[in-house]
Backbone bond lengths (Angstrom), bond angles and torsions (degrees), N, CA, C in turn:
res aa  C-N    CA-C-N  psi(-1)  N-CA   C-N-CA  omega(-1)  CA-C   N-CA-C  phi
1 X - - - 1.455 - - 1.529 111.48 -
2 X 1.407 104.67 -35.14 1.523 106.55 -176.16 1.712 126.60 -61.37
3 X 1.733 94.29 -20.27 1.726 110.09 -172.00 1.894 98.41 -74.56
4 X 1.508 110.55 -23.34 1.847 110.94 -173.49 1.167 104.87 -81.29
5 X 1.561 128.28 -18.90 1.233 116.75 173.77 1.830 137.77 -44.83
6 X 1.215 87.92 -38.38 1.685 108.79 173.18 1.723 112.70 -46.62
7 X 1.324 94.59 -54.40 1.129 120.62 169.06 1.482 143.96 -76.46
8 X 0.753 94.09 -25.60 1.417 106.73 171.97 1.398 116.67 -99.39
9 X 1.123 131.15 -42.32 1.493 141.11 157.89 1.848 123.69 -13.98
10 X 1.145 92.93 -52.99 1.760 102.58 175.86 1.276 121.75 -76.67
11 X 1.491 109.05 -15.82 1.330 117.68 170.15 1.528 123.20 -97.02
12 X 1.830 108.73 -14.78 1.201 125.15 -174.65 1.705 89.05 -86.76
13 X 1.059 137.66 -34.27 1.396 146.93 -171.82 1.492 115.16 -74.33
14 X 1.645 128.69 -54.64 1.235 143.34 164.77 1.903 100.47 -40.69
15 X 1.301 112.03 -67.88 0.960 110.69 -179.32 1.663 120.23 -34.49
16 X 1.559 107.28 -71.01 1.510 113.85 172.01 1.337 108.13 -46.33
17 X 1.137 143.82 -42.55 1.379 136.04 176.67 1.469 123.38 -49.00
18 X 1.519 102.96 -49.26 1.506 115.84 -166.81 2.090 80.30 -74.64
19 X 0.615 106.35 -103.81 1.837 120.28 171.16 1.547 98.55 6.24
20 X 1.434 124.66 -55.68 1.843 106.16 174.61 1.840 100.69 -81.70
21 X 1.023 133.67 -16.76 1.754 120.15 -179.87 1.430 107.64 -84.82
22 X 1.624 128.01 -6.88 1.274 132.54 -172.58 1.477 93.09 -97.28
23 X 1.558 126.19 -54.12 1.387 104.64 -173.27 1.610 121.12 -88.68
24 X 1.719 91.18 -1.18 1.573 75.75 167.98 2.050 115.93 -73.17
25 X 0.923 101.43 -58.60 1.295 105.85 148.08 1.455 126.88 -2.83
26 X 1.274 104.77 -53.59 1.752 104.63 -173.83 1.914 89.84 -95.09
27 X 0.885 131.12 -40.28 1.034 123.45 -167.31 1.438 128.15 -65.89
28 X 1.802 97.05 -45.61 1.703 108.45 172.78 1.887 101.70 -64.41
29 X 1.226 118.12 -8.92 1.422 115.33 -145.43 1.405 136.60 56.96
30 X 1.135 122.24 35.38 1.267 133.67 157.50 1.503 137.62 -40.89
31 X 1.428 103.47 -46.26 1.402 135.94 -149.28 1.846 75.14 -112.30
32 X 1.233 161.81 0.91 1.096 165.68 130.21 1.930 115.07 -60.62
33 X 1.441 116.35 -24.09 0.987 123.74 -160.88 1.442 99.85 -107.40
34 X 1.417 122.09 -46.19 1.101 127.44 172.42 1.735 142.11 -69.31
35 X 1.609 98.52 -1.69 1.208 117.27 167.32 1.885 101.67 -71.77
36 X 1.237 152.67 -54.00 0.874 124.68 -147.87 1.981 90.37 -131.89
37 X 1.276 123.26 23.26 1.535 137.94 -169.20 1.183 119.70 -140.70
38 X 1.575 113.50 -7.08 1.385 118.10 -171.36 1.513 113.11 -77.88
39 X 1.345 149.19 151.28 1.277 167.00 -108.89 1.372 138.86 168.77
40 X 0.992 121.42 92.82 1.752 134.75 -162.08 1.858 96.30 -87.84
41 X 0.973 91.74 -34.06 2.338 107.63 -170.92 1.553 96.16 -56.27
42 X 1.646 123.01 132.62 1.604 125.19 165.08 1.129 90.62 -71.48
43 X 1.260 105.59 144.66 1.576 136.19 -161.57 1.785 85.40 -95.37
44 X 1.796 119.45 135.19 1.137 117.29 -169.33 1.312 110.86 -106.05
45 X 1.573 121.58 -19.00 1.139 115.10 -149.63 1.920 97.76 -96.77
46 X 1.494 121.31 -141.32 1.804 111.81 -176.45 1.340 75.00 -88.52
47 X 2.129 84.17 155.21 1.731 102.66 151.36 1.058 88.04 -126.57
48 X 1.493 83.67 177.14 2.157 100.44 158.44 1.528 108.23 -147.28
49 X 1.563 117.29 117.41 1.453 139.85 -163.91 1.695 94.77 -76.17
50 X 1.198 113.38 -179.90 1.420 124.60 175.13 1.423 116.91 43.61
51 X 1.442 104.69 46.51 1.571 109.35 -164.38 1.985 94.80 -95.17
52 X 1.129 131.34 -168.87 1.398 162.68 -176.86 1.576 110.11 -142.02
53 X 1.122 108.73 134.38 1.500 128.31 139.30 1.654 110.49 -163.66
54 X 1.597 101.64 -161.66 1.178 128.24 176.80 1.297 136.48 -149.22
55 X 1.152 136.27 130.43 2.011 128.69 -159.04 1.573 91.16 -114.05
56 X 1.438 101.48 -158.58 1.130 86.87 -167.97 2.097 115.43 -96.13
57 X 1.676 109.90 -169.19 1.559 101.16 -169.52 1.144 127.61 59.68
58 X 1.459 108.83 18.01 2.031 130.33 -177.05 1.668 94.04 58.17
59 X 1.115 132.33 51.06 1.467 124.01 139.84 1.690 120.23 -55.53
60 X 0.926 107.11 96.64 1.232 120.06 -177.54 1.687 124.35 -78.85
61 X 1.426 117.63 107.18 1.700 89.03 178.32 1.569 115.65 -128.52
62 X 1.834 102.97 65.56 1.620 98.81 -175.96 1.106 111.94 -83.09
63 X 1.947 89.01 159.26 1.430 115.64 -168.99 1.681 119.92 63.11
64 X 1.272 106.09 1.44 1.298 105.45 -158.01 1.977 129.71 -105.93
65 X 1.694 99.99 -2.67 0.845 93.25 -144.15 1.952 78.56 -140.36
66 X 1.402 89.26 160.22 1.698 106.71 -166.14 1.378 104.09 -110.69
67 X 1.343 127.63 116.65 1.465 123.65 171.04 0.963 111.31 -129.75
68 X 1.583 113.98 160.50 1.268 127.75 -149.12 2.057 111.99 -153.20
69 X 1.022 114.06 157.11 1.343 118.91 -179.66 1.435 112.12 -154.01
70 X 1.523 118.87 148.49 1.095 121.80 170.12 1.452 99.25 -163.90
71 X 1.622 106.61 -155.44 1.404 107.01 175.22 1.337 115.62 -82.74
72 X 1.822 103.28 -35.07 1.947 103.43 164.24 1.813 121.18 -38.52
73 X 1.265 87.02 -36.59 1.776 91.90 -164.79 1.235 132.22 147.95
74 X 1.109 137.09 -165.91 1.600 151.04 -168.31 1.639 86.56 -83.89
75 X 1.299 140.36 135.61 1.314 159.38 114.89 1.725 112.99 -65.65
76 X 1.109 88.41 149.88 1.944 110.29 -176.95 1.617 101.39 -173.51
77 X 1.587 104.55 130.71 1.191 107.95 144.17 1.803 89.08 -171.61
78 X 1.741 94.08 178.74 1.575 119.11 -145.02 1.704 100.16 -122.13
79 X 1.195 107.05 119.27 1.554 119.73 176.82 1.474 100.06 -12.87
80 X 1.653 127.38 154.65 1.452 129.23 171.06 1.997 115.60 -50.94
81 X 1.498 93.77 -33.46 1.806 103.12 -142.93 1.738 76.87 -90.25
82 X 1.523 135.70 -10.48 1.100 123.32 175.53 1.781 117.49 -109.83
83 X 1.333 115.57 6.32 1.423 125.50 -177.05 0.890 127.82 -81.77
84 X 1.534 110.12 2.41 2.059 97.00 154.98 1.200 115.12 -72.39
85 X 1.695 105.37 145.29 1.756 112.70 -163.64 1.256 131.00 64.77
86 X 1.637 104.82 7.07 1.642 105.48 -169.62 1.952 98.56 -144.93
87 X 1.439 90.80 80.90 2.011 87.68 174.63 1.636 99.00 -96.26
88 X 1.277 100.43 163.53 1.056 130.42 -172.66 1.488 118.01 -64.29
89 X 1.422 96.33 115.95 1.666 106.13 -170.65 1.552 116.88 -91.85
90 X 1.212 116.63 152.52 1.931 125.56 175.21 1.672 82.28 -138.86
91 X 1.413 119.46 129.90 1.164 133.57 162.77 1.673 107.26 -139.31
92 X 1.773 93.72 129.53 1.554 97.97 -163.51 1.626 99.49 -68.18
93 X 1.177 109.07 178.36 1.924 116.08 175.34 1.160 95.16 -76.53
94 X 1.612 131.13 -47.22 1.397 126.25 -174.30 1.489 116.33 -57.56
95 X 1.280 122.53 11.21 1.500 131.90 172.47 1.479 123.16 -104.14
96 X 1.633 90.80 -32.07 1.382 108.63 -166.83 1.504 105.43 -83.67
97 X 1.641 111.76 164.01 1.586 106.97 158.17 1.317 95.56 -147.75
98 X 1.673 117.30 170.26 1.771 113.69 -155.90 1.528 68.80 -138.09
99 X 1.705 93.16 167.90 1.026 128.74 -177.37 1.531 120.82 -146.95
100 X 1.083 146.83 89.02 1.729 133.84 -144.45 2.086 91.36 -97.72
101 X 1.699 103.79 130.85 1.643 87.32 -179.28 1.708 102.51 -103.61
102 X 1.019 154.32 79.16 1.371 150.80 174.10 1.470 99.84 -0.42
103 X 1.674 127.14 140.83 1.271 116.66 150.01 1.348 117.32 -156.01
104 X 1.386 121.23 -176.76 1.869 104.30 -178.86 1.726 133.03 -54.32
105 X 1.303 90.68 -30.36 1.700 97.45 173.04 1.713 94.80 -97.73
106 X 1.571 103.13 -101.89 1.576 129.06 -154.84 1.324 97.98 -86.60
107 X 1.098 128.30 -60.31 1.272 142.59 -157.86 1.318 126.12 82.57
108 X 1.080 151.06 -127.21 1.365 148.30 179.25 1.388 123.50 -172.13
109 X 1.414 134.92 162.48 1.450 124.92 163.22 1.547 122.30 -123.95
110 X 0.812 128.98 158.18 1.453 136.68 -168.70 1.288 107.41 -114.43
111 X 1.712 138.50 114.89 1.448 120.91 -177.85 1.794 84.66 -117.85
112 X 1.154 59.69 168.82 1.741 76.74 -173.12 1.914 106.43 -111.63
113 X 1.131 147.46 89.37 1.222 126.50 -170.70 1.818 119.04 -111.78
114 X 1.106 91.43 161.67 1.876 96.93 -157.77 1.739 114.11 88.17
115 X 0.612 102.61 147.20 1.815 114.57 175.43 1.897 98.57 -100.23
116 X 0.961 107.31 -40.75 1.071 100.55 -174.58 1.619 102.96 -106.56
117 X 0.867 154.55 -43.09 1.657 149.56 160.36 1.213 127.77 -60.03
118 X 1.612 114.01 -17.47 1.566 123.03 156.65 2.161 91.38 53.40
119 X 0.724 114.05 82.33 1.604 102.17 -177.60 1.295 88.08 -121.66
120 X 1.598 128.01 125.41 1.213 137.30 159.69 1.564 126.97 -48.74
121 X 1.071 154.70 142.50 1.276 169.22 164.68 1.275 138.42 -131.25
122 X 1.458 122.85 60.42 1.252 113.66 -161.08 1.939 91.33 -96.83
123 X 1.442 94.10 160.05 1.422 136.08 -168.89 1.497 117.55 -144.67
124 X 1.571 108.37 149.80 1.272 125.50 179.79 1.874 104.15 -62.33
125 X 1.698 103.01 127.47 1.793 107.14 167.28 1.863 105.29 -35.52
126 X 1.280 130.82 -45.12 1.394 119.82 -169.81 1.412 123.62 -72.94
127 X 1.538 104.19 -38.05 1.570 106.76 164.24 1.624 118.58 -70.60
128 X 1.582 109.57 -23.73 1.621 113.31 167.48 1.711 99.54 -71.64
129 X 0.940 125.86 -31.18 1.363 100.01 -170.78 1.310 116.61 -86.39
130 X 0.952 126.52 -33.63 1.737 149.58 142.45 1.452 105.48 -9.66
131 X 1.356 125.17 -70.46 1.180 125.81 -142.99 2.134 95.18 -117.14
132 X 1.346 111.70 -5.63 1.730 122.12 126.50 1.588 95.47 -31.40
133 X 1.294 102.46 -107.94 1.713 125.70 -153.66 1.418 89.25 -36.98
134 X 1.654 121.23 -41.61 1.859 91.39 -158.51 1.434 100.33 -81.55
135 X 1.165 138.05 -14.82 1.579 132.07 165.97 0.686 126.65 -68.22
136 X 1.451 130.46 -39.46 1.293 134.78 146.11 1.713 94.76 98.90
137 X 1.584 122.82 -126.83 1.361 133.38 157.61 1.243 110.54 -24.16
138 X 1.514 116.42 -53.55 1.434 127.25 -137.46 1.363 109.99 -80.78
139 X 1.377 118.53 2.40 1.713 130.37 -151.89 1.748 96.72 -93.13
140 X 1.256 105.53 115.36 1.399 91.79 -173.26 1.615 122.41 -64.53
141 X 1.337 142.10 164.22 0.787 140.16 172.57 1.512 114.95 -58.52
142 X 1.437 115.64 131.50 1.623 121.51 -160.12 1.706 85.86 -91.59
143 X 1.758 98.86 154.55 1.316 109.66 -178.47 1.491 105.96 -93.17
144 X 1.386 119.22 -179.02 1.888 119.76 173.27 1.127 109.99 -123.35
């Protein structure tokens, strides 16, 4: 048994990989967002790669994740080696709702996306302010 290990190993590994990017997915609610937001189209307007956040149940996705803004909307998507269960999202602003949290440095924001899936998203105040300016108009009105 010990000689299949070699072998078998990379496939015992792939597996666990795909298996933690699938439930992260269900867990942050992702895979909720992407039923009616999901997106095959290169996103045209700025991104910025190596971003951070978090959805909800501490789904965590640092460093990992590409966001984007324009007048279309909120952009999201998830490094290649982490994209099972996680395609590439465009969610209009008219879906979204913001939330700005005050804090000792930057602070942070909380969007809310889907009207109907309400899926949490909080992000660093600098990437919220960032992707402010690239919406421009389109930034929904933040709640208090």
């Amino acid at each position: 048994m010990d000689h299949y290990f070699p072998v078998l190993f990379p496939f015992f590994f792939l597996g666990i990989w795909l298996l933690f990017s699938f439930l992260i997915s269900r867990m942050g609610g992702w895979h909720l967002l992407a039923r009616p937001f999901r997106t095959d189209l290169p996103f045209s307007s700025e991104v910025w790669r190596f971003q951070s956040a978090q959805m909800r149940w501490a789904a965590n996705y640092n460093n990992c994740l590409t966001v984007g803004a324009g007048p279309e909307g909120l952009y999201l998507a998830v490094w290649l080696i982490f994209r099972f269960g996680h395609r590439a999202l465009l969610i209009p602003w008219s879906e979204i709702r913001v939330r700005r949290i005050e804090g000792v440095f930057d602070g942070s924001y909380i969007l809310t996306l889907g009207r109907e899936a309400q899926v949490p998203l909080r992000i660093r105040g600098k990437l919220g302010k960032k992707l402010h300016a690239a919406a421009g108009t389109y930034w929904p009105v933040e709640e208090t």
